[in-house]
ZAMIKOL-196936 format. One record per atom (N, C-alpha, C): residue number from 0; x, z, y; residue in three letters; atom name. Coordinates in pm, whole numbers. Layout:
residues N
+------+--------+--------+--------+------+------+
| resi |     px |     pz |     py | resn | name |
+------+--------+--------+--------+------+------+
|  NUM |      X |      Z |      Y |  ALA |   CA |
...
+------+--------+--------+--------+------+------+
end
This chain:
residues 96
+------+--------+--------+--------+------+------+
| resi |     px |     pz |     py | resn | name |
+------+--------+--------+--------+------+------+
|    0 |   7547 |  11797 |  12771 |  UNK |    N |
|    0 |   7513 |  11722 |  12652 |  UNK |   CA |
|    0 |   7361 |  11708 |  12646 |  UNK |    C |
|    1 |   7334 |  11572 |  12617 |  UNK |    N |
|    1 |   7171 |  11574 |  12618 |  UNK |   CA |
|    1 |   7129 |  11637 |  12507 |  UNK |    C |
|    2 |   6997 |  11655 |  12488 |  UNK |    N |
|    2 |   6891 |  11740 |  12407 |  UNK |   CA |
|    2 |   6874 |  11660 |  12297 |  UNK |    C |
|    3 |   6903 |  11651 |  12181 |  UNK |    N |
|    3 |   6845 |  11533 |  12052 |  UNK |   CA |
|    3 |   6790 |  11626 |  11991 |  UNK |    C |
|    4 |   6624 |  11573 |  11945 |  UNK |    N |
|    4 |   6499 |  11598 |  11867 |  UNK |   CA |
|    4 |   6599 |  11623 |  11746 |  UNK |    C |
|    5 |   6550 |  11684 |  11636 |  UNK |    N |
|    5 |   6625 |  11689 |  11454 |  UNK |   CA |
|    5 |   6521 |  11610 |  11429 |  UNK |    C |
|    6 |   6397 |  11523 |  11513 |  UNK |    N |
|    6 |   6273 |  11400 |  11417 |  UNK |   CA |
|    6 |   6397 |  11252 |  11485 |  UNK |    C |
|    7 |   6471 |  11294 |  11577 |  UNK |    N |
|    7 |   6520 |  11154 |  11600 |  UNK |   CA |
|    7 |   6691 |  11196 |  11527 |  UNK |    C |
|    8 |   6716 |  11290 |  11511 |  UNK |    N |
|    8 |   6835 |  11272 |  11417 |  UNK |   CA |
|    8 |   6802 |  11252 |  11255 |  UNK |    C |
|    9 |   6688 |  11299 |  11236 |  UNK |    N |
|    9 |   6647 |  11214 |  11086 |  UNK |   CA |
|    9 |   6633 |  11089 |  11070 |  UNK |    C |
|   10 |   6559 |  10986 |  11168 |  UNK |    N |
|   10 |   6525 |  10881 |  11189 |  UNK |   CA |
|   10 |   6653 |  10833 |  11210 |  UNK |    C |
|   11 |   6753 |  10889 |  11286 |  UNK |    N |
|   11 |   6858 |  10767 |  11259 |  UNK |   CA |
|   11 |   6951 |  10773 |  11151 |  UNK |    C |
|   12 |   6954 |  10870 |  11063 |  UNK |    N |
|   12 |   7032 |  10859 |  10976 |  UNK |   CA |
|   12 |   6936 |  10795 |  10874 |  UNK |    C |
|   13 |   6824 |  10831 |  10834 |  UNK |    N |
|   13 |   6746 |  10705 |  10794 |  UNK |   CA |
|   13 |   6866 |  10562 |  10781 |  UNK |    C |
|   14 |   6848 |  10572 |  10917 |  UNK |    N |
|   14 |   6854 |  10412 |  10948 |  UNK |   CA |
|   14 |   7018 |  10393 |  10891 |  UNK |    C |
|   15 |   7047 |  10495 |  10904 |  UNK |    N |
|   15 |   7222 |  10426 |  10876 |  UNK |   CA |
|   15 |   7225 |  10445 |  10723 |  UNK |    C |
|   16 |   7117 |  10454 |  10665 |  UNK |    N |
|   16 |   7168 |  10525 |  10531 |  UNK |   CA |
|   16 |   7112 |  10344 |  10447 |  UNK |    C |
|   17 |   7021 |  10303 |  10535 |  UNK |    N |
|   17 |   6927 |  10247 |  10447 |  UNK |   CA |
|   17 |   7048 |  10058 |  10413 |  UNK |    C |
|   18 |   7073 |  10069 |  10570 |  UNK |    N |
|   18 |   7191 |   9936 |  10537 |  UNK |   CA |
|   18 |   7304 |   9972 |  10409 |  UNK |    C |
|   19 |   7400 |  10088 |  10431 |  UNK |    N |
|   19 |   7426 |  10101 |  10312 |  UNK |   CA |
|   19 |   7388 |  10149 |  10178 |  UNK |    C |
|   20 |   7273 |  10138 |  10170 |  UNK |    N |
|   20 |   7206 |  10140 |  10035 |  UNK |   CA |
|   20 |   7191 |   9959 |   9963 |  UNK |    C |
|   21 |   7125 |   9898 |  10039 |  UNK |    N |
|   21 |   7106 |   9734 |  10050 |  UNK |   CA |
|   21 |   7267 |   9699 |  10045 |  UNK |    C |
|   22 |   7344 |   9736 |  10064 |  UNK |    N |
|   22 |   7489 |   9690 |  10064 |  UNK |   CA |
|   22 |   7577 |   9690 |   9883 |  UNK |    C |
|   23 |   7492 |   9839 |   9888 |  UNK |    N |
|   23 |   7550 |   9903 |   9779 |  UNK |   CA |
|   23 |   7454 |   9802 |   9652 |  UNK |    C |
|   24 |   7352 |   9770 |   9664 |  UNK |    N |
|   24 |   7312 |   9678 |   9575 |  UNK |   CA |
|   24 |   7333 |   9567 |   9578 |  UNK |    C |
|   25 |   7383 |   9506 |   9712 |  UNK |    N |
|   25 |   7436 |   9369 |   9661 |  UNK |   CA |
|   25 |   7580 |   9348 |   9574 |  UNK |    C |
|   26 |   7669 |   9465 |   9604 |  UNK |    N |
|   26 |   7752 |   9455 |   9551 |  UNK |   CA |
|   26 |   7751 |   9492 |   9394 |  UNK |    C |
|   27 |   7669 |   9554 |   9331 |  UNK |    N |
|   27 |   7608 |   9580 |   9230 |  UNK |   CA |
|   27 |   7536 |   9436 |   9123 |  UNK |    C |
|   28 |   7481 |   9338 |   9228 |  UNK |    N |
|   28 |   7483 |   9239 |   9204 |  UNK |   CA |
|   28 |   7520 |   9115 |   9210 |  UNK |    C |
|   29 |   7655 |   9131 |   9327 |  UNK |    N |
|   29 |   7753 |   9067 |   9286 |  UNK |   CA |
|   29 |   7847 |   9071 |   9162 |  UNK |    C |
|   30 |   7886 |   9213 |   9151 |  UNK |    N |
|   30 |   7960 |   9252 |   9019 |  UNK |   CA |
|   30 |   7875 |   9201 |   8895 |  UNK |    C |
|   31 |   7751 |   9231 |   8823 |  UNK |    N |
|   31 |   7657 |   9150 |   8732 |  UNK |   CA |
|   31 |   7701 |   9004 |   8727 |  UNK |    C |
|   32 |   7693 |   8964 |   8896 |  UNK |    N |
|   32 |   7709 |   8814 |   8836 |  UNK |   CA |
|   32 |   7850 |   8763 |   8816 |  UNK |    C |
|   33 |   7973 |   8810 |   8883 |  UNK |    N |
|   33 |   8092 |   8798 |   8837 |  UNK |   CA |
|   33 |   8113 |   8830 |   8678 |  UNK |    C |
|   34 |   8079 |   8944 |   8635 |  UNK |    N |
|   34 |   8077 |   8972 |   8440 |  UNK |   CA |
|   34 |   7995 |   8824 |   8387 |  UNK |    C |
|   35 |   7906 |   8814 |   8453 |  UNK |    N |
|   35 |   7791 |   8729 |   8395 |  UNK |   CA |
|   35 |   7904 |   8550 |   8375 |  UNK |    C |
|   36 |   7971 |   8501 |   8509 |  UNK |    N |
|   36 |   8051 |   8416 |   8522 |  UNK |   CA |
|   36 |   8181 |   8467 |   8414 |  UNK |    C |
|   37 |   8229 |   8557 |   8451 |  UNK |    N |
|   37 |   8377 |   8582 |   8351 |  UNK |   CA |
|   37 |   8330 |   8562 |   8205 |  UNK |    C |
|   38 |   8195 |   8582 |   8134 |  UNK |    N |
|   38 |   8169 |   8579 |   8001 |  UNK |   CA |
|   38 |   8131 |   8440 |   8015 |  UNK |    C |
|   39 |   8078 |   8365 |   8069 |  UNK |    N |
|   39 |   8094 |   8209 |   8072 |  UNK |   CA |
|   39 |   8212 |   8117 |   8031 |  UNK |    C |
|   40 |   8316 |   8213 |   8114 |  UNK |    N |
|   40 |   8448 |   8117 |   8134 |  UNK |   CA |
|   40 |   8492 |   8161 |   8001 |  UNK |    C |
|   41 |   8510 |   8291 |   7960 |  UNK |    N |
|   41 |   8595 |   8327 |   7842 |  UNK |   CA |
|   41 |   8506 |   8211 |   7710 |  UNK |    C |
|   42 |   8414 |   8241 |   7697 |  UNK |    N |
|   42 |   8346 |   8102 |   7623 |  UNK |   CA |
|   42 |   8422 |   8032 |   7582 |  UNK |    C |
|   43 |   8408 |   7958 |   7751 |  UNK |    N |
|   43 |   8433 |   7813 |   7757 |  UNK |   CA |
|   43 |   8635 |   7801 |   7694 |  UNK |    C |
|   44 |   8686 |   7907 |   7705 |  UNK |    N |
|   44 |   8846 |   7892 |   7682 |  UNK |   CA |
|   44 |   8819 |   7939 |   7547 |  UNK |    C |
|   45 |   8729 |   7973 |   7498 |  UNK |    N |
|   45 |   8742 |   8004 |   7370 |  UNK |   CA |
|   45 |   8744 |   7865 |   7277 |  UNK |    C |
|   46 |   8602 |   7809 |   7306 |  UNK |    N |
|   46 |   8566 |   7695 |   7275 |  UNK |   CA |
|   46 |   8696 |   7573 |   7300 |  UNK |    C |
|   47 |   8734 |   7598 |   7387 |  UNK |    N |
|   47 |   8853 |   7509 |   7397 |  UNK |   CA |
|   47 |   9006 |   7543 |   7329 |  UNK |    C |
|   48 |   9035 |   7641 |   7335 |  UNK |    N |
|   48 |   9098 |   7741 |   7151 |  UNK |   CA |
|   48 |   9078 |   7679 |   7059 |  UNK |    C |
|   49 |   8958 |   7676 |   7010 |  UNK |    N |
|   49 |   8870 |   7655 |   6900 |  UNK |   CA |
|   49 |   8915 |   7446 |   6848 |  UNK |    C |
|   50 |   8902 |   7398 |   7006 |  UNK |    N |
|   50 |   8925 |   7285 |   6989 |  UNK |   CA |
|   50 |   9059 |   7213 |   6985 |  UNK |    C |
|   51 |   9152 |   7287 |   7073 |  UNK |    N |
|   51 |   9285 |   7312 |   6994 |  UNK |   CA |
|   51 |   9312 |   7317 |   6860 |  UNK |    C |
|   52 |   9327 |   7404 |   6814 |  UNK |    N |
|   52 |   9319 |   7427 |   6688 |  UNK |   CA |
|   52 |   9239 |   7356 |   6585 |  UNK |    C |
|   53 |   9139 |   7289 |   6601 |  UNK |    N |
|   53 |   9099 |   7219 |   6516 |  UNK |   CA |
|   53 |   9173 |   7083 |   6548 |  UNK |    C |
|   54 |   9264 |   7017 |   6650 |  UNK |    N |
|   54 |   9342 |   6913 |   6678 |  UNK |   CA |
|   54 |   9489 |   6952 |   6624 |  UNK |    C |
|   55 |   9469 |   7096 |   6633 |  UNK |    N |
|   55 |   9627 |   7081 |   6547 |  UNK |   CA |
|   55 |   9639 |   7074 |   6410 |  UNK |    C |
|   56 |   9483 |   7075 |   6346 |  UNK |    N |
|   56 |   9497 |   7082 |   6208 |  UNK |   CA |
|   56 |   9503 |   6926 |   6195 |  UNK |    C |
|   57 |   9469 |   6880 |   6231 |  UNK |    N |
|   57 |   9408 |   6710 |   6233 |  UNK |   CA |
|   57 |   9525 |   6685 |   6228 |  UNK |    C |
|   58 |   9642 |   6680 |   6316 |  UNK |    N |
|   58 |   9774 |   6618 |   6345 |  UNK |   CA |
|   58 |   9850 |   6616 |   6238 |  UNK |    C |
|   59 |   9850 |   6752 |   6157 |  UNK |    N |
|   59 |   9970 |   6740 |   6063 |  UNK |   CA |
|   59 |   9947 |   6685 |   5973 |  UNK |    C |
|   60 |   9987 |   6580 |   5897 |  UNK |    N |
|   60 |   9965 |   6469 |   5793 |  UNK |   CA |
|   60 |  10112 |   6437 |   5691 |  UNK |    C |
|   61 |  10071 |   6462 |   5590 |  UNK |    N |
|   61 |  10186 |   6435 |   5492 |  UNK |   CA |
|   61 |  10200 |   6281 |   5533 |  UNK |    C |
|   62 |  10271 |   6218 |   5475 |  UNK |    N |
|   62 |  10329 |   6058 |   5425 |  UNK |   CA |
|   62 |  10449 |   6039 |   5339 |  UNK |    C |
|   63 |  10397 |   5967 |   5258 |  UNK |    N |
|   63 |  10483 |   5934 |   5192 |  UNK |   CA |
|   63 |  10586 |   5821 |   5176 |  UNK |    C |
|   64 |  10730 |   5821 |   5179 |  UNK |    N |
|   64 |  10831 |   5742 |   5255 |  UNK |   CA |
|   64 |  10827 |   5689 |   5088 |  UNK |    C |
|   65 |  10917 |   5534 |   5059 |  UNK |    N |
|   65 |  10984 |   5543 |   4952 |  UNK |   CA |
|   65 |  11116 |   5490 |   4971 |  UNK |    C |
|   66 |  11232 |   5584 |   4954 |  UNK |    N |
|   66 |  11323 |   5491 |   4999 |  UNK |   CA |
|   66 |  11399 |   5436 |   4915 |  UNK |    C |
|   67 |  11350 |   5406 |   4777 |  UNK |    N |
|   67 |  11411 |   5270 |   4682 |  UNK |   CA |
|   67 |  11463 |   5351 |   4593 |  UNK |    C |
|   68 |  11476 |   5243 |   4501 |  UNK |    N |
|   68 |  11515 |   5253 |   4371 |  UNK |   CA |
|   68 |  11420 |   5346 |   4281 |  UNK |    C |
|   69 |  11307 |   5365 |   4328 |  UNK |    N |
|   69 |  11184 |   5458 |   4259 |  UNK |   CA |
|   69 |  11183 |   5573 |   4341 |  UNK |    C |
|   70 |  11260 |   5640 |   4437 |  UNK |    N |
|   70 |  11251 |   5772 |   4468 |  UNK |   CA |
|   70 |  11153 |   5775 |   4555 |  UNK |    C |
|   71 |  11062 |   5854 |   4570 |  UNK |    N |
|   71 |  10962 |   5846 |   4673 |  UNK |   CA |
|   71 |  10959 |   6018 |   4766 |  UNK |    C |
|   72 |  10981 |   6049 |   4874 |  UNK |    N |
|   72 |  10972 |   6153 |   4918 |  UNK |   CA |
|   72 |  10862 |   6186 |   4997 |  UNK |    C |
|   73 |  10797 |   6289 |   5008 |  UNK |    N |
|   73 |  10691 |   6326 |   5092 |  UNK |   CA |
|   73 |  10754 |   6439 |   5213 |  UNK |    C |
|   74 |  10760 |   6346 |   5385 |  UNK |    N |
|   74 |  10745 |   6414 |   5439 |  UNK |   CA |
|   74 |  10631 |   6439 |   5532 |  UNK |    C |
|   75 |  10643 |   6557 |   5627 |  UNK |    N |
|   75 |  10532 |   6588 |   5680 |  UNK |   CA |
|   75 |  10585 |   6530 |   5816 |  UNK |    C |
|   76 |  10457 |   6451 |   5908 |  UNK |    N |
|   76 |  10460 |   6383 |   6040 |  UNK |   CA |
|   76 |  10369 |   6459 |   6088 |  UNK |    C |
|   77 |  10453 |   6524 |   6183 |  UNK |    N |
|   77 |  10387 |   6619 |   6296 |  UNK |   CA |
|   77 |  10388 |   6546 |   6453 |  UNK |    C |
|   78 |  10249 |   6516 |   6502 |  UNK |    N |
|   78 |  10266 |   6463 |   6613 |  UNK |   CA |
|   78 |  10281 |   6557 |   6692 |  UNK |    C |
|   79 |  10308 |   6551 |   6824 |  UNK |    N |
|   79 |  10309 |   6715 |   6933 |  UNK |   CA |
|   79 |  10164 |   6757 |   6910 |  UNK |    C |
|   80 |  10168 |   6875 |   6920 |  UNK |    N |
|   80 |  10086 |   6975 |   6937 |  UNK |   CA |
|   80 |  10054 |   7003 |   7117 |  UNK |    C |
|   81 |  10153 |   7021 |   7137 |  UNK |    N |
|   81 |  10216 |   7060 |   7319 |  UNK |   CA |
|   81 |  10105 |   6951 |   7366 |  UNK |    C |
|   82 |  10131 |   6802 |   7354 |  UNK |    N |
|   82 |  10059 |   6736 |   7432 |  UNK |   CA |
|   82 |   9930 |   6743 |   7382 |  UNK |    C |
|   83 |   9833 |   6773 |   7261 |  UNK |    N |
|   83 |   9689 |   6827 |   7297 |  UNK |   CA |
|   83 |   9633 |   6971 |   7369 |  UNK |    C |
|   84 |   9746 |   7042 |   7345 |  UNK |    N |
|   84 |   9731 |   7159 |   7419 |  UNK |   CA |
|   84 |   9711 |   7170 |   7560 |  UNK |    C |
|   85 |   9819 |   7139 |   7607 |  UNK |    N |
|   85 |   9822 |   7049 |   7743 |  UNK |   CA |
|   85 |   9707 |   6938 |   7777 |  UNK |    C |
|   86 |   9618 |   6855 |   7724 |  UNK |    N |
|   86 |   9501 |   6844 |   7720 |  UNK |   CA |
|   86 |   9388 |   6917 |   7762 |  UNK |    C |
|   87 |   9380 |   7000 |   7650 |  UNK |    N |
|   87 |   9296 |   7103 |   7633 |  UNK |   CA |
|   87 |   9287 |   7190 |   7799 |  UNK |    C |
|   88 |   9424 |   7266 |   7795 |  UNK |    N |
|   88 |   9423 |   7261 |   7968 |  UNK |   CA |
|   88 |   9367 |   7239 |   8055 |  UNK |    C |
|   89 |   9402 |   7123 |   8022 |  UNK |    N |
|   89 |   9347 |   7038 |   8213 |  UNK |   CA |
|   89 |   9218 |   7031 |   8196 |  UNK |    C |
|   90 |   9167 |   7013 |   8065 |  UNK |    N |
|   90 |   9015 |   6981 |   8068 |  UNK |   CA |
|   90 |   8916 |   7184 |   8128 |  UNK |    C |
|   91 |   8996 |   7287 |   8087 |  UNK |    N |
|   91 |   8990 |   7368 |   8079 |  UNK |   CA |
|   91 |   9015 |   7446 |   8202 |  UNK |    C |
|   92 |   9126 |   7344 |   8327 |  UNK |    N |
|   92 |   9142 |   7351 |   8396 |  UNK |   CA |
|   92 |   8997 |   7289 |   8526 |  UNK |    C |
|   93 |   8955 |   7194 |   8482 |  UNK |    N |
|   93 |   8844 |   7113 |   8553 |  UNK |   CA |
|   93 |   8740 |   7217 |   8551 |  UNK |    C |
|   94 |   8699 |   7293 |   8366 |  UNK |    N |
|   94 |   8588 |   7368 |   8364 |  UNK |   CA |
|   94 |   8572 |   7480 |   8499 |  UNK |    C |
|   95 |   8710 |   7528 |   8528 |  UNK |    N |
|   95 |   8692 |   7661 |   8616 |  UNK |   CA |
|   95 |   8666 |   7607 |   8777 |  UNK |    C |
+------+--------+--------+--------+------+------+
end
């Protein structure tokens, strides 16, 4: 077995230590920027929640029918909901 210095077994573990250190911080700052992206997106689905819901308030609308002889009834006209939601989606779908 050859002779190894303990100045050249320091020096190379040095060396092996130092790539995974630089490793260990990129992944450190990969993770930052993934949180950093996931709090973007949750936002953005929030905001689009937000805009839902303010389309489903919009939709529901009384009217009033009369169907003769004086009687007049009030019902409520609900357009789908499903198809702005489904909207909302795809647009929500494009954001990601």
């Amino acid at each position: 077995m050859p002779f190894v210095s303990s100045k050249n077994l320091l020096t190379n573990r040095k060396q092996r230590i130092q790539p995974r250190n630089e490793r260990d911080l990129s992944h450190l700052s990969d993770i930052a920027q993934n949180k950093q992206q996931r709090a973007q997106l949750s936002a953005k689905i929030r905001e689009a929640a937000e805009v839902t819901a303010a389309a489903a308030a919009v939709v529901v609308k009384a009217v009033v029918v009369d169907i003769g002889a004086g009687t007049v009834v009030a019902k409520q006209v609900v357009i789908v909901v499903v198809v702005v939601h489904v909207v909302v989606e795809v647009v929500v779908g494009k954001m990601l």
